[in-house]
C-alpha positions as CSV (number, residue, x, y, z in Angstrom):
1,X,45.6,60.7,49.8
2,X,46.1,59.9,53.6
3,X,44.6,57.0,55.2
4,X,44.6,55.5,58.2
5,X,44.1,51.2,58.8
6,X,42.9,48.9,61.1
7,X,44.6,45.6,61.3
8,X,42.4,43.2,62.6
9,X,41.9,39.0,61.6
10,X,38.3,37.4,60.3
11,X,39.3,35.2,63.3
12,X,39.0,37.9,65.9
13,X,35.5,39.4,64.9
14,X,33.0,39.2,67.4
15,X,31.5,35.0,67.6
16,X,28.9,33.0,68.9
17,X,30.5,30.2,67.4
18,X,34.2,30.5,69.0
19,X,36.1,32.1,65.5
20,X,35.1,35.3,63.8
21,X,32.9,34.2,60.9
22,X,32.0,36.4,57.3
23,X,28.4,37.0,58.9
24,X,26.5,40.3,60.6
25,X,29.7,40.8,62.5
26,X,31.8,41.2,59.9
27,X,29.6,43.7,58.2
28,X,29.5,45.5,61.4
29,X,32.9,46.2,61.4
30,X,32.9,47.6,58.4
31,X,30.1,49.5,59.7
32,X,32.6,51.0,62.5
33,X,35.3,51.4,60.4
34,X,33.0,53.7,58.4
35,X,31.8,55.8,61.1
36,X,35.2,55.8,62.3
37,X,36.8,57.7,59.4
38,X,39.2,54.8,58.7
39,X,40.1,53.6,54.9
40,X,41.2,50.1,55.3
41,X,40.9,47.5,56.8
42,X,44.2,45.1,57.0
43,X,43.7,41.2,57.9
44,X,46.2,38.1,57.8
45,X,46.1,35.1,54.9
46,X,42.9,33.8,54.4
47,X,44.0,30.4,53.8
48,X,43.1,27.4,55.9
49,X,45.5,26.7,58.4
50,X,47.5,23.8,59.4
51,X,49.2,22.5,62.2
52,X,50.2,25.1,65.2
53,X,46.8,27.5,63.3
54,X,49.0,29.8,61.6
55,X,47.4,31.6,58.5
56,X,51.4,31.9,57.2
57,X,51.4,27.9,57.1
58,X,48.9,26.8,55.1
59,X,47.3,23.9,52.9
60,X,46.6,25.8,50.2
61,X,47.8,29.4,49.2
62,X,44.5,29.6,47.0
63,X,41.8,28.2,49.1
64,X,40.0,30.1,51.8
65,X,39.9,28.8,55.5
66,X,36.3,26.7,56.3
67,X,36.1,28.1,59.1
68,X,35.2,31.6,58.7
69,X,32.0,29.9,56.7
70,X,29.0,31.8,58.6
71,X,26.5,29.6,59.9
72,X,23.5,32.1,59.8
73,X,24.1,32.3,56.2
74,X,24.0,28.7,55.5
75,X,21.0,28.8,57.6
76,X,19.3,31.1,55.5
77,X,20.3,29.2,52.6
78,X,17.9,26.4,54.0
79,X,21.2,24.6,54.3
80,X,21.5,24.2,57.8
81,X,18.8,24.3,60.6
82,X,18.6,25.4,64.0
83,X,18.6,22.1,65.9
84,X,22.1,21.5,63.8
85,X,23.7,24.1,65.7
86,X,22.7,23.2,69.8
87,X,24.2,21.9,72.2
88,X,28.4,22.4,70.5
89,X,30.6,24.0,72.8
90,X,32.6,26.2,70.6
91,X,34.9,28.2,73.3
92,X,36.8,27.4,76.6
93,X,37.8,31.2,77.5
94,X,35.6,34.1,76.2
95,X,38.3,36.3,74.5
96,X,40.5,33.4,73.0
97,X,39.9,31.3,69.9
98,X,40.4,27.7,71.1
99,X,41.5,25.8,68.0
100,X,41.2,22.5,68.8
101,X,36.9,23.1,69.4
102,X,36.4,25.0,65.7
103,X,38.4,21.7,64.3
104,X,36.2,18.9,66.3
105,X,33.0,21.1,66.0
106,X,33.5,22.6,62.8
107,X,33.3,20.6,60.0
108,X,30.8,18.1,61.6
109,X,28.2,21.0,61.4
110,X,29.4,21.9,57.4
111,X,29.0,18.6,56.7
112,X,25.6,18.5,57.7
113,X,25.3,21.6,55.4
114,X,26.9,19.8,52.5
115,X,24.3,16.7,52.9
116,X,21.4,19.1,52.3
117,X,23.4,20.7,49.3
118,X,21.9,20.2,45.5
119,X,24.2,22.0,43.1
120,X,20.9,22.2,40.7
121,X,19.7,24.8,43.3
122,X,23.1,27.6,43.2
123,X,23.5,28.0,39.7
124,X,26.9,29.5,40.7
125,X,28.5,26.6,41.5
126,X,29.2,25.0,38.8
127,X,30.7,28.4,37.5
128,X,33.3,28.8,40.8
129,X,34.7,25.4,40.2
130,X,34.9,25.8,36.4
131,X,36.7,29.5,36.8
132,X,38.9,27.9,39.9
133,X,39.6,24.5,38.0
134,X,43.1,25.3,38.1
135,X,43.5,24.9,41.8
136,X,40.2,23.8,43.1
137,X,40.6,20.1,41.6
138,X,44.1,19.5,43.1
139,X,43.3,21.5,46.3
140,X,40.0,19.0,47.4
141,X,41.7,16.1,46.1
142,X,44.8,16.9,48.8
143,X,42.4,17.5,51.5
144,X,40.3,14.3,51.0
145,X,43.1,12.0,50.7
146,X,44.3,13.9,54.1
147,X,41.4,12.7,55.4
148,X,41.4,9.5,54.2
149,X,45.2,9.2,55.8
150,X,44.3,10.6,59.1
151,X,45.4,13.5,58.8
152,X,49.2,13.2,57.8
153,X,51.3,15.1,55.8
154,X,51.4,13.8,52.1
155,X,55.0,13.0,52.2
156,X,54.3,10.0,54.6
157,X,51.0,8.5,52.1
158,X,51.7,5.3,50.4
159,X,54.9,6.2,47.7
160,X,52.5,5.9,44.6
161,X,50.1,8.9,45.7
162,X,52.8,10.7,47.6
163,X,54.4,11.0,44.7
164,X,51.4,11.8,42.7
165,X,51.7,9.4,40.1
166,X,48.8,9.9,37.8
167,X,47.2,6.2,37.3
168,X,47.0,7.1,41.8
169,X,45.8,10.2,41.2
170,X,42.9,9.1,39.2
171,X,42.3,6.3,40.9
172,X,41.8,8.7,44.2
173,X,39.2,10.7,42.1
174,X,37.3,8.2,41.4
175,X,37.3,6.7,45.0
176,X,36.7,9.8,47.2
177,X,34.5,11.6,44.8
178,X,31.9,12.9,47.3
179,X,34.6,14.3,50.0
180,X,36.2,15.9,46.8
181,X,32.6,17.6,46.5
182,X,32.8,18.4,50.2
183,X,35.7,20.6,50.1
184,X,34.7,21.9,46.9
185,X,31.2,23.0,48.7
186,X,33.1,24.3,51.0
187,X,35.4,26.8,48.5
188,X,32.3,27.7,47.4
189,X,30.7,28.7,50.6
190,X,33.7,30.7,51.5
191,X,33.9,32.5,47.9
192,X,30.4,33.5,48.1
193,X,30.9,35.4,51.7
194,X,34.1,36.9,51.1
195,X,32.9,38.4,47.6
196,X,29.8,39.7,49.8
197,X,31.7,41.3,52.5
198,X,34.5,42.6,50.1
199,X,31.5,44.1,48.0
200,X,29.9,46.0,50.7
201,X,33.7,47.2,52.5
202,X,33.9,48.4,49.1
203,X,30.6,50.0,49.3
204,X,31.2,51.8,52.3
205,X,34.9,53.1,50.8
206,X,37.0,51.0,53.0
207,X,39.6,48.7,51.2
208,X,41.0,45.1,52.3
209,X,44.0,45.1,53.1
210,X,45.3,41.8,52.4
211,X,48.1,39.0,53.5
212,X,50.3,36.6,51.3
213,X,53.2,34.7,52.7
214,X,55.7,34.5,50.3
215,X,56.8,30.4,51.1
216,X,54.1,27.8,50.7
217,X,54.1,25.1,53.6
218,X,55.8,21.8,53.3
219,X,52.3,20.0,53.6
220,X,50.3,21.8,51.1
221,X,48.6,21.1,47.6
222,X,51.1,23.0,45.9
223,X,54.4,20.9,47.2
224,X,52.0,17.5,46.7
225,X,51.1,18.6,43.5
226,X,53.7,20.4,41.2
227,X,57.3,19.6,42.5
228,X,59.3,21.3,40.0
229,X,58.2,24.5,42.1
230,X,60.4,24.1,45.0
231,X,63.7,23.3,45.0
232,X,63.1,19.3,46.1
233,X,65.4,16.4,45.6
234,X,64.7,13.2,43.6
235,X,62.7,11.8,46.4
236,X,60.1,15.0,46.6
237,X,62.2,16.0,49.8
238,X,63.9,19.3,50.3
239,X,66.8,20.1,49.6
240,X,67.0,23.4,52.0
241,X,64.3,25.5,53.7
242,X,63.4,28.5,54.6
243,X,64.4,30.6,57.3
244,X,66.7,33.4,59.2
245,X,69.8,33.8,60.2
246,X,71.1,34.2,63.7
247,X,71.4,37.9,65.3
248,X,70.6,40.0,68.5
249,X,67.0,38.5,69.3
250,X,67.5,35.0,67.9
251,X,71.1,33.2,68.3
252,X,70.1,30.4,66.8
253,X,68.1,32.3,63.9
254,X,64.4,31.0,62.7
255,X,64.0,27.7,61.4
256,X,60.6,28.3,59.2
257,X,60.8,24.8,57.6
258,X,59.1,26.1,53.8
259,X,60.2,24.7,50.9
260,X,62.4,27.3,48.9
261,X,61.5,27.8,45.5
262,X,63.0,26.6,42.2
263,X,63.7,29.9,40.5
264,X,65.7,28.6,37.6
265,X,62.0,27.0,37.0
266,X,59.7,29.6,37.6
267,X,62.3,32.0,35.4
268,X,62.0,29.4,32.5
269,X,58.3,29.8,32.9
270,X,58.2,33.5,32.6
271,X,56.7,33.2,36.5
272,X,53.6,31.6,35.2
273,X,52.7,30.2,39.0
274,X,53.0,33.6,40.5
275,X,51.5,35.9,38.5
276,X,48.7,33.3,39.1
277,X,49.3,33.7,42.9
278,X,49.7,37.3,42.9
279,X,46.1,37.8,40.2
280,X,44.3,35.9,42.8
281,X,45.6,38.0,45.6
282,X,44.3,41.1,43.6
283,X,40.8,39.0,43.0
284,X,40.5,38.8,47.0
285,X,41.9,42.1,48.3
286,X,42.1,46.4,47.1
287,X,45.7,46.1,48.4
288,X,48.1,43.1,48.9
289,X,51.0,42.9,51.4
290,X,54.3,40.6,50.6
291,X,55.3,39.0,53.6
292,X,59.1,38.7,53.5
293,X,59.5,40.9,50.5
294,X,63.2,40.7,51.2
295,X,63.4,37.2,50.0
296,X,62.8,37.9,46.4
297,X,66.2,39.6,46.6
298,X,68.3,37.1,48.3
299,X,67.2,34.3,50.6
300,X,68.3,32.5,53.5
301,X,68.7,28.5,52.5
302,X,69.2,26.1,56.0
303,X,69.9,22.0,55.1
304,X,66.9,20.2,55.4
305,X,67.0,18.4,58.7
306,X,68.7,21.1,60.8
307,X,68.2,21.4,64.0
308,X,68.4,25.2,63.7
309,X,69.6,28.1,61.9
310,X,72.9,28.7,62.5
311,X,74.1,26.8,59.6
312,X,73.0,28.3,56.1
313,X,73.8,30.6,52.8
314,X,72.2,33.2,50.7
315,X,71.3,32.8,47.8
316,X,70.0,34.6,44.8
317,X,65.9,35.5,44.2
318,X,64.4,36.7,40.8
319,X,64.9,40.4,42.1
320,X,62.8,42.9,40.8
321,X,62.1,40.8,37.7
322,X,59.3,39.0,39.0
323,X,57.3,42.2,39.4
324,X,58.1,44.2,36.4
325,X,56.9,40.8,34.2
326,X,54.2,40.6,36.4
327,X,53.2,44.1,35.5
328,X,53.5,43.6,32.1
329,X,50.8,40.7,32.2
330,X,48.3,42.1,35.1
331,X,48.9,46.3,35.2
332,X,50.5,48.3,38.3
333,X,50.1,46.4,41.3
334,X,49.2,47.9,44.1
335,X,51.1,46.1,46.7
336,X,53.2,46.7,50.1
337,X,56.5,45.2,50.5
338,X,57.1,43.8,54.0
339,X,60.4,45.5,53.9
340,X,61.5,44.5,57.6
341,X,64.8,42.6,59.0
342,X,67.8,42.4,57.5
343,X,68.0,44.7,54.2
344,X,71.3,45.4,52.0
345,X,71.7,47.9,49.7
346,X,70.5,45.2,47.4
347,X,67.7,44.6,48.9
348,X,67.2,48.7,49.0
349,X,67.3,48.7,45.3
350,X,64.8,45.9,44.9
351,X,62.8,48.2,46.7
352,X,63.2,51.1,45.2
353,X,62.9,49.3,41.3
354,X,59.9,48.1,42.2
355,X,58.3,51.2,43.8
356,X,56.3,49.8,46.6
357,X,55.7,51.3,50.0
358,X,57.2,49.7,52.4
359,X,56.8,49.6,56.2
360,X,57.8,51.8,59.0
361,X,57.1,49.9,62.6
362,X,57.4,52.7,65.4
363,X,57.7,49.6,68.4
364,X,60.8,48.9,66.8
365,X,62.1,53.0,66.8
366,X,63.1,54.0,70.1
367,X,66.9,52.9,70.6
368,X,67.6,56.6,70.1
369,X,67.0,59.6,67.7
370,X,68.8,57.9,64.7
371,X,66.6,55.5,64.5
372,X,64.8,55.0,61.2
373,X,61.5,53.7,62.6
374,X,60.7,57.0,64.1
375,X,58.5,59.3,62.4
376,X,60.9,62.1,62.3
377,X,63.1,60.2,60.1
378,X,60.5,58.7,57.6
379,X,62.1,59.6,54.2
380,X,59.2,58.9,52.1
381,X,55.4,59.1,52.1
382,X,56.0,55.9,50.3
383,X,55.2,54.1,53.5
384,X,52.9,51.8,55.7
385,X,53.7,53.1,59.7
386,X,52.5,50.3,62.2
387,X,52.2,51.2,65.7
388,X,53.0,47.6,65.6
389,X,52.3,44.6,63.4
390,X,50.4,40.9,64.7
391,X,53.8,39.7,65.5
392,X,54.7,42.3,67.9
393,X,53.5,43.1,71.4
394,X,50.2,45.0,71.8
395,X,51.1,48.5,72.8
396,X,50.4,48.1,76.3
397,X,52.3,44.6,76.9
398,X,55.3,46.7,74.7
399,X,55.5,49.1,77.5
400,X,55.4,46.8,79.9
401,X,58.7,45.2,78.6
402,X,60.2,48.4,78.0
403,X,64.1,48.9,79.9
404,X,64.2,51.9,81.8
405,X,66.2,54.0,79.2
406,X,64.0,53.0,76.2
407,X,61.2,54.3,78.7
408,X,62.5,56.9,79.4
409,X,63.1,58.1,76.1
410,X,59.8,57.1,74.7
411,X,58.3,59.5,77.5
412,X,61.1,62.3,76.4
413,X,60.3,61.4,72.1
414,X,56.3,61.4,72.8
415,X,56.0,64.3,75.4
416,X,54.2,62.5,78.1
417,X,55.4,62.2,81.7
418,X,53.3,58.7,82.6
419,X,54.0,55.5,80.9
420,X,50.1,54.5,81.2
421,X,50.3,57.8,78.5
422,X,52.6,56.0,75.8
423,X,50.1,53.4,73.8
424,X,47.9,56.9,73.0
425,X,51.0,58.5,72.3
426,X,52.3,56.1,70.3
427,X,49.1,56.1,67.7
428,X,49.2,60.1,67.7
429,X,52.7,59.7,66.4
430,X,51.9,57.3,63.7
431,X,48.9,59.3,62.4
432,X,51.0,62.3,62.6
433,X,53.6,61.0,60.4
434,X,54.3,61.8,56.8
435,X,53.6,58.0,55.9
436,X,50.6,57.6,53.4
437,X,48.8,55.3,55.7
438,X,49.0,55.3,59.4
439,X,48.3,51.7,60.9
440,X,47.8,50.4,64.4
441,X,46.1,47.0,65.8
442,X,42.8,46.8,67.0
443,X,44.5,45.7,70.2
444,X,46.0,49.3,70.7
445,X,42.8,51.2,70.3
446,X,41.2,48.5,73.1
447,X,44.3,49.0,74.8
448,X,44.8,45.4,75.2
449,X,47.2,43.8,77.9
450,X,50.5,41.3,76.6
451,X,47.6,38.5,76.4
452,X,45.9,40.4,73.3
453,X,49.4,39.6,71.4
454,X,48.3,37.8,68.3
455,X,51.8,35.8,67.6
456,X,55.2,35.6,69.0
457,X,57.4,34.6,66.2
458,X,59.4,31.0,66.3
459,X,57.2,29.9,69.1
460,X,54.5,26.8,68.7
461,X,51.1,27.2,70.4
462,X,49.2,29.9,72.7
463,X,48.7,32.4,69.2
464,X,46.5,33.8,66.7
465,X,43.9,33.2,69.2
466,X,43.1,36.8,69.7
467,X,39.5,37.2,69.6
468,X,37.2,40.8,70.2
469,X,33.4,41.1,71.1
470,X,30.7,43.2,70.3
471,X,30.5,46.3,73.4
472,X,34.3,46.4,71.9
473,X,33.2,48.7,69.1
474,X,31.1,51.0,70.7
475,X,30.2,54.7,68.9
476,X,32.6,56.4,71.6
477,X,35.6,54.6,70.4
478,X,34.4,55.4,66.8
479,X,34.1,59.1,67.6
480,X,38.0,59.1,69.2
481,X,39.5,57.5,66.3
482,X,37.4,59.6,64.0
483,X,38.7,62.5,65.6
484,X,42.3,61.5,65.5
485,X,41.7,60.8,61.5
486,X,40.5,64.5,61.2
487,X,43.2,66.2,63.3
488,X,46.0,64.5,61.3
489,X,44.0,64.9,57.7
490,X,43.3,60.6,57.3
């Protein structure tokens, strides 16, 4: 069946409160999505985020970010109260998310919610953190000893609870038992909405597209927790991280800074952790995208302490193994490989073993006619095509940067003679192609300047702010894409 998808963040849903919640809003997108013919609706990680905001560097890869908690809902809950929420200045620009507000604002008001909190009133909380135990304990223990050391990463806490020792551990539970319950609360809270909203997309016949990075950050539960995942030294330090090589865009390559896995480990343990990552994914979302699918194959290992990229190896991943085992204990998966960058024939086999769409991006197709990202040359119907993906250019700001022979040819490929014609074009094209699912921004159907970009990879600051409001998604623009959906059978 032929669908098309919106990709659009929780964080760029209409606000009052600065940051798209799991309120009215939310449900009023999948309202527009409905009466715009389209099947799925495709977000970034839900995790909480860390320093620089980015959902791909997260505390947790488990725990939902606090800050999509709707307040309306807590209100009617008779957990927060009108007064509670006056007077907090939640946004410095209208159409950006300003992060450093939702961080000094947010949690004061859930805290406030959490004080009016009796467990003996939601029945179902007792049964989330009993069917979450396995990462809920560890998870709110992390993020009130955080707290408690001013925010730093656990690597630089006193050595006996940095290297969770368990006499420290316990000691720690004991101590900071009610902000244990406060993040706890607040996994709840975030459980609750998401199931809601996931029930009624469901409903309404759209499906979530959802996000998993494939690295966990350095400063998250999991590295603090259980080091014999990641490929650490006797000290709990890395030994390598993650990243890319140099090439054409980046001489220096990318310097992520994850933590690389311990496969040896994870083989020995039949891949026990992430068939427990990847069942949670399946919980949260219809459809689960693999960022950097590539890696399972072969991954790029840089020295810890580098200043760059330029000096590193490849090395060996579990390869298709993972999945097949994976399959054996969950079912057929129904995931997308991130398939993008540099890709042997290795890599192609992964691929083609494992029998996962991959991902066609059309911004990255017009060099010339050879190219494989243009829909002419789309092989497969085994495929995701993005006009582009959150960390490309929105259409508009793409053309912009455009040299005057890629313009030129774009024009020639997409039969239009005015450039302010191409971001249009551009979707046609990608709804037109054989792909199974056609995918564009929400950006490119607002036709959104450079400044709607949601991230430009290996810089710190100035993304994921993106944010949308609510004369965005009028009935107009959900007739036009409609129409497209019918004209090319999505």
């Amino acid at each position: 069946m032929r669908k098309s998808c919106i990709l659009m963040h929780i964080s760029s849903l209409p606000s009052r409160y600065g940051i798209g919640k799991l309120g009215r809003q939310a449900f009023a997108f999948v309202d527009f999505l409905k009466e715009a013919g389209v099947k799925c609706w495709q977000i970034l990680p839900l995790s909480p985020t860390s320093y620089g905001d980015s959902p791909y560097q997260s505390f947790s890869v488990n725990a939902g970010n606090p800050y999509f908690i709707d307040f309306d809902v807590l209100e009617g809950d008779g957990l927060l109260e009108a007064e509670d929420l006056e007077g907090i200045c939640w946004e410095s620009e209208k159409d950006r998310v300003d992060y450093a507000l939702i961080y000094e604002n947010c949690f004061k008001v859930l805290r406030k919610a959490y004080g009016r909190f009796r467990a003996s009133k939601f029945p179902a909380y007792r049964k989330f953190c009993s069917a979450n135990s396995t990462w809920l304990e560890e998870y709110a223990l992390f993020m009130a000893l955080k707290d408690q050391n001013g925010g730093a990463p656990w690597y630089e806490w006193e050595k006996e609870i940095s290297m969770h020792r368990p006499k420290a551990v316990a000691a720690a539970k004991k101590e900071l038992k009610n902000e244990i319950g406060f993040y706890k609360f607040l996994q709840f809270q975030f459980s609750r909405q998401w199931g809601e909203l996931k029930k009624y997309a469901g409903r309404n016949g759209i499906e979530i597209v959802g996000d998993i990075p494939i690295y966990c950050a350095l400063d998250s539960v999991e590295a603090w927790s259980d080091h014999r995942l990641f490929w650490f030294d006797r000290k709990r330090r890395p030994v390598c991280v993650a990243g890319c090589p140099p090439d054409d865009f980046s001489p220096t390559g990318q310097l992520w800074g994850n933590p690389l896995y311990d496969w040896d480990y994870h083989k020995k343990t039949g891949y026990k952790w992430w068939i427990g990552r990847i069942a949670k994914a399946c919980e949260l979302y219809d459809i689960v995208r693999i960022d950097h699918f590539r890696g399972f194959e072969s991954y790029y290992t840089i020295p810890y302490g580098s200043a760059d990229a330029t000096v590193g190896e490849w090395k060996k991943g579990p390869n298709s193994e993972l999945f097949r085992i994976a399959e054996e204990k969950l079912g057929r998966l129904n995931i997308i490989a991130e398939d993008l960058g540099f890709l042997t024939e290795e890599v192609h086999q992964m691929l083609a073993e494992c029998g996962y769409p991959g991902m066609k991006v059309l911004q990255f197709g017009f060099s010339d006619g050879e190219n494989e990202y243009l829909p002419h040359n789309f092989t497969t119907t085994n495929c995701f095509a993005y006009t582009g993906t959150h960390d490309n250019e929105t259409l508009v700001g793409w053309v912009e940067s455009l040299d005057k022979k890629s313009l030129k040819f774009a024009k020639n490929y997409l039969c239009v003679k005015k450039k302010r014609d191409i971001p249009a074009a551009m979707i046609r094209a990608a709804w037109g192609s054989v792909a199974q699912v056609a995918c564009a921004q929400m950006q490119d159907f607002l036709e959104s300047p450079s400044e709607g970009r949601m991230n430009t990879p290996s810089t710190l600051g100035g993304n994921w702010q993106f944010r949308t409001k609510e004369s965005d998604f009028t009935p107009e623009l959900a007739k036009q894409i409609r129409k497209l959906n019918r004209l090319y059978n999505r």
